[in-house]
N, C-alpha and C positions, 0 to 999 in steps of 0.2 A: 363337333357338328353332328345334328342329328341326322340319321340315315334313316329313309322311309322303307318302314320291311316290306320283303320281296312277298308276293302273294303265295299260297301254296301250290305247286302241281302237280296236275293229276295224269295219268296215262291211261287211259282207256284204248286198248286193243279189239279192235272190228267195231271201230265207234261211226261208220257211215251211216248205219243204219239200226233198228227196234233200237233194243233196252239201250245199246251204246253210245249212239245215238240222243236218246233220251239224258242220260247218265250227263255226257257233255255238258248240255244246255242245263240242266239242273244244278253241276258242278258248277260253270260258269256265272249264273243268277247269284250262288254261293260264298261268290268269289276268286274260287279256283282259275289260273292260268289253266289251259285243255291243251294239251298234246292227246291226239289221236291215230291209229293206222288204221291202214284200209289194204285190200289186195288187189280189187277190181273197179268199183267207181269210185272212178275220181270226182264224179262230178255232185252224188250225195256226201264225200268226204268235205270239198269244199262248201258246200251250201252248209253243213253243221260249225263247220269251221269261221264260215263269217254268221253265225247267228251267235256262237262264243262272241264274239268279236266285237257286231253288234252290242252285246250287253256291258263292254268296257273291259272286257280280257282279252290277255293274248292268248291267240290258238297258233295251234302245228299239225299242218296233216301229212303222213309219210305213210307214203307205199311200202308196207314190209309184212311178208309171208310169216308169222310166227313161230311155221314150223320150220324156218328155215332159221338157221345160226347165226351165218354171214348177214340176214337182211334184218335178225335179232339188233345184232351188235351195232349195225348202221341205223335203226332206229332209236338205239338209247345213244351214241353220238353225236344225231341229232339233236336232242332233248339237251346233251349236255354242252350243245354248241349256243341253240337258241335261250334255253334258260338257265341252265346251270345248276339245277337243284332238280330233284324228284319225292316228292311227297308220298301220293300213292300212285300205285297199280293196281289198276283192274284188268285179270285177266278175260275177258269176254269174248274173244274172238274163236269161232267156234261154228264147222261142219255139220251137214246135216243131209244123207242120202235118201234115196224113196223108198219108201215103205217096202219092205220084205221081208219074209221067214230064215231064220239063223241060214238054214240049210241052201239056200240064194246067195248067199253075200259073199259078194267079189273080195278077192284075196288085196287089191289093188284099192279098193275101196275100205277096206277095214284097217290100210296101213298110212292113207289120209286121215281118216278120218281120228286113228289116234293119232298120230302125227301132228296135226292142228288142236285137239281136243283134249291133250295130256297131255304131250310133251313140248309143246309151243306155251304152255301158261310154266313150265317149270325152266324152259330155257330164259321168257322173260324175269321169270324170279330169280335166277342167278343175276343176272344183269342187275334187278331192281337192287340185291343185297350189298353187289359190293361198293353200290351210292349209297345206300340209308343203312347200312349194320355202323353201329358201334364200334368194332372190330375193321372198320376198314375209315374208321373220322367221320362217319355221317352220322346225321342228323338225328337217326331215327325214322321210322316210317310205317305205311299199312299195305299190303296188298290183300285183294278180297280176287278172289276166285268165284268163278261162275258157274256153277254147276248144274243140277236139272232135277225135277222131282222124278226123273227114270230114274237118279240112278238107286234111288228107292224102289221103283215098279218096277222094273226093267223093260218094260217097252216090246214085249212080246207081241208076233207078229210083225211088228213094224219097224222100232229102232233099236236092235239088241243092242249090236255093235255101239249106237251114240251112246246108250243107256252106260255100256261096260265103261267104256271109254272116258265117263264122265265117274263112274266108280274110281277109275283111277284117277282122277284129280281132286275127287276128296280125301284119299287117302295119303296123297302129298300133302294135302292141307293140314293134315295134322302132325303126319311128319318134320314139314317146315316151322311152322307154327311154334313145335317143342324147341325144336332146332334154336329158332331166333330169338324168342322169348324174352331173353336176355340182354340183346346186343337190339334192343329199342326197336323193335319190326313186331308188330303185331300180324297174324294172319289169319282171315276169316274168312266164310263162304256161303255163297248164296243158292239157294235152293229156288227159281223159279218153275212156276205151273204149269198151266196153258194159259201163255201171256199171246197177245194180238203182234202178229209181227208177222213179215213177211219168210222169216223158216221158215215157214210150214211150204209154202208153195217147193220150196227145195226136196221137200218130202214127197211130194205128188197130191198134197191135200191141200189148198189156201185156207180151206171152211173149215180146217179140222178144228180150230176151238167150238165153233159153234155146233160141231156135231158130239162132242163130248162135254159142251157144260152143264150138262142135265147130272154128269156123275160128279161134281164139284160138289161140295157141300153150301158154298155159297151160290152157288146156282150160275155162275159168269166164268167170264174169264178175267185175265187181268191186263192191265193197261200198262206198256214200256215204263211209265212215271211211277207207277207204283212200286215195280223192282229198282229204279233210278232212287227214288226216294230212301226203300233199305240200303242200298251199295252205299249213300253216302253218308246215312246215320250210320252205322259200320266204321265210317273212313271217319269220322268224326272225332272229339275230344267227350264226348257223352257216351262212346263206346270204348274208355279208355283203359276196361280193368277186362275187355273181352280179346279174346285171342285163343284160334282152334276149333271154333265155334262152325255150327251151320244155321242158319235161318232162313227158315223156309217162307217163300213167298206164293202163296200156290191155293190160299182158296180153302184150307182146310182140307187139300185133297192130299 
């Protein structure tokens, strides 16, 4: 008897909202099943979750803190309860303090913010490996990490700390990346600009793209769909000989 295959899924981390958000409903149009978490609303968590839903996939929305272990492992339980397979990860979910000089920056505030922004996308990539490696029966898989065109500029004046913090998750990206190579896990990473999202207001600035896209070289900023669009040519079978990579989404800047 023929068995109709299971669709792929995807895990997007801090999917209520911008790129993640986006990422979802673009996945979903795609075909992907969307599992998502959230930490705070629940109530943009579910409104992406019935627009997957909407489109003829299943969605999952779980409350789990990334940078937390215990609420790591009860969101990939989830996953493994409701669908039973995980395709990719996108690590996205990801902090963002107001604007200050190194010499300001709260000791408590710089140990969230790695906390979420480092070490929360490697907590969930341990999780993701020992579903999709080779080395533990799986299938194989991709995880794309989210990173930032700080951590090229470093964000002086305003976001060292996010800038550093996002340095060190691309440097796991290639670490892992070499790591899994082998064992069918492809790992890549994304480099967004100044995309239109509501971070910024976290920052103390909502208008800050439009006050910097004069130094863009395309002269804009960019759209959640546009970074949604890279993450999932990335997660794709057209990205199938990439792995370690960055690609920057950012406008030429």
């Amino acid at each position: 008897m023929n068995t109709v295959p299971q669709p792929p899924l995807i895990l997007i981390t801090g999917g209520a909202r911008g790129m993640g958000a986006a990422t979802a409903r673009l996945a979903a149009a795609q075909g992907y099943d969307v599992a998502i978490s959230f930490v705070a609303n629940e109530s943009a968590a579910l409104a992406v979750a019935a627009d997957v839903e909407a489109l003829g996939r299943r969605a999952l929305a779980v409350r789990a803190d990334s940078a937390d272990p215990a609420q790591v492992a009860g969101l990939f339980a989830a996953i493994d309860r409701t669908f039973g397979r995980i395709d990719v990860l996108v690590n996205n979910a990801a902090v963002l303090a107001r604007q200050c000089r190194t010499e300001d920056l709260d000791f408590e505030r710089m140990q969230r913010i790695f906390a979420v922004n480092a070490i929360g996308p490697i907590l969930c990539a341990q999780q993701a490996a020992k579903r999709m490696s080779h080395r533990h029966n799986g299938r194989g898989g991709v995880v794309i990490n989210i990173s930032s065109a700080s951590a090229r500029l470093g964000s002086p004046n305003e976001y060292v700390d996010y800038a550093a913090s996002k340095g060190a998750l691309e440097t796991f990206t290639i670490g892992f990346a070499k790591e899994v190579a082998r064992e069918g896990i492809r790992v890549n990473c994304i480099r967004p600009g100044h995309i239109y999202t509501d971070m910024h207001a976290s920052g103390g600035e909502p208008g800050r793209v439009d006050r910097v896209k004069d130094t863009i070289p395309m002269g804009r900023g960019g759209q959640p769909e546009e970074v949604a669009r890279a993450i999932l040519w990335l997660a794709s079978d057209e990205a199938s000989f990439i792995t370690g990579t960055f690609l920057d989404v950012t406008g030429g800047k």
